[in-house]
N, C-alpha and C positions, 0 to 999 in steps of 0.2 A: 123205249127204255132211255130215260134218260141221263145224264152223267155232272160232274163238277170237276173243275181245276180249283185244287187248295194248295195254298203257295204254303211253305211252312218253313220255320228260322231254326237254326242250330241253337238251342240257347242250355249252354252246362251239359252239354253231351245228350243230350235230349233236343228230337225237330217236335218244335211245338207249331199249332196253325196259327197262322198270320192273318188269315181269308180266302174267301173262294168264290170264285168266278163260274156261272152255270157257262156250260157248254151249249152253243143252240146250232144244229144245224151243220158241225163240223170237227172233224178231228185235226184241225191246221190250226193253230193258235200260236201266238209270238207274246211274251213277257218280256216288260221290261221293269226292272228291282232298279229301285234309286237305292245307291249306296247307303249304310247307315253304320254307324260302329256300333259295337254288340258291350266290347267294357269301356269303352274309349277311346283306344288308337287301334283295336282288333278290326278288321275289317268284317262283319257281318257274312252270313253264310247261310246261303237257303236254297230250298229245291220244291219242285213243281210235282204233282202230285195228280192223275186221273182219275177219279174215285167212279165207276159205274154206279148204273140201278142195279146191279147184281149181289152188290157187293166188292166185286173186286178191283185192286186198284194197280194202278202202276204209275212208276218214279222215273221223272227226265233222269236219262241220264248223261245230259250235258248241257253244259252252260256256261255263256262266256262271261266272264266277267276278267276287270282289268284294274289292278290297284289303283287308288287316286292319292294312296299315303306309302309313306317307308312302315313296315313291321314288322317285329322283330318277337317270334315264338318261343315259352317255353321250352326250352331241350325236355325229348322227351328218348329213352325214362329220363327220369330224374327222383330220387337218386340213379344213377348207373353204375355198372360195371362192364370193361371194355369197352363198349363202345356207346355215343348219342347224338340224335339227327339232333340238329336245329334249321330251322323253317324262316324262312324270311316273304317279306311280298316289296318289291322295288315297282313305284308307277313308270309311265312312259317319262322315256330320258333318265332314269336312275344310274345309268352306267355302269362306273366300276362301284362294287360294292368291295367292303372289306372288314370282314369278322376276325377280332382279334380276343382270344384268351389269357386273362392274367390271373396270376394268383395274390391271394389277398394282401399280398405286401407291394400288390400293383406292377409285379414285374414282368414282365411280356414271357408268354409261356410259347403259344403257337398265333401263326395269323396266314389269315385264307384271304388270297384277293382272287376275285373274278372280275370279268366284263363283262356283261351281260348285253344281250341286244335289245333289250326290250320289256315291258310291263311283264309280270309275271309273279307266280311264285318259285321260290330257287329254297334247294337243299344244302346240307353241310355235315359232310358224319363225322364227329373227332371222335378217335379212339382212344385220347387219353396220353398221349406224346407229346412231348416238345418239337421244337422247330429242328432240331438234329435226329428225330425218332428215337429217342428215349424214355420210357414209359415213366410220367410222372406220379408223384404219393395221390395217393387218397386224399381229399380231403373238397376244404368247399375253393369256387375257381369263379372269376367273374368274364362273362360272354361281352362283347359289343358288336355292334355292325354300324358299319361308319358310309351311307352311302346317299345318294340325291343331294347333302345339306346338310343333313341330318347325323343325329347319335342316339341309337335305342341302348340300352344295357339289363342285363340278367344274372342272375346266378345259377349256381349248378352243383352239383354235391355228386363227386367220383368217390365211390367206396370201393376196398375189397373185393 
């Protein structure tokens, strides 16, 4: 019986296949994905796949991977209410990061500084308060993250 490894890419919320590597002789195998961005400064996302002769399959589930850029995620929901992560990726030596929320007339609303030790991805939930925790209006809000160098920036729409 024999079997395949199919590497396959996140692409639109959908893992579509990238290719496949037959299996000969063992079930120890090492990959390595050269980085690629997926819209342009997103870092690319994929995973490994055993496919049998049987039919059935099964999914790595892990893998290292280590940013080589600063970015900067949609808040999701988006729209929200009460609360929404937003997603970041900082490479090695990114340090302090610092995501700041302003409203559209550019005025500092809340701002999150971390240290971070190291490549990774980091989270951030705001639930919609200012920097005194007072829950701010509905309305649309602009995201940044200021860290390695770099300035990404987003928007974001708190409603009701």
């Amino acid at each position: 019986m024999g079997f395949l490894y199919e590497v396959e890419q996140l692409v639109a919320a959908r893992w579509e296949s990238v290719g496949t590597v037959p299996g000969i002789g063992s079930d120890d195998y090492g990959f390595r994905l050269q980085e690629a961005a997926a819209d342009g400064d997103r870092p690319a996302q994929y995973r490994v796949r055993a496919l049998t002769g049987d039919g059935r399959s099964f999914v790595s589930v892990s893998a290292a991977w280590s940013p080589s850029t600063v970015w900067l995620s949609a808040n999701y929901p988006n729209p929200f209410r009460g609360s929404t992560e937003i997603f970041y990726d900082l490479p090695a030596g990114g340090g302090v990061a610092t995501l700041r929320v302003y409203d559209l007339r550019g005025r500092l609303i809340r701002e999150f500084r971390r240290d971070h030790g190291g490549a990774g991805r980091y989270q951030i939930r705001w639930s919609g308060q200012d920097q005194s925790g007072s829950r701010v209006a509905a309305g649309a809000y602009f995201y940044e993250l200021e860290a390695a160098g770099q300035t990404k920036r987003r928007k974001m729409l708190l409603i009701d």
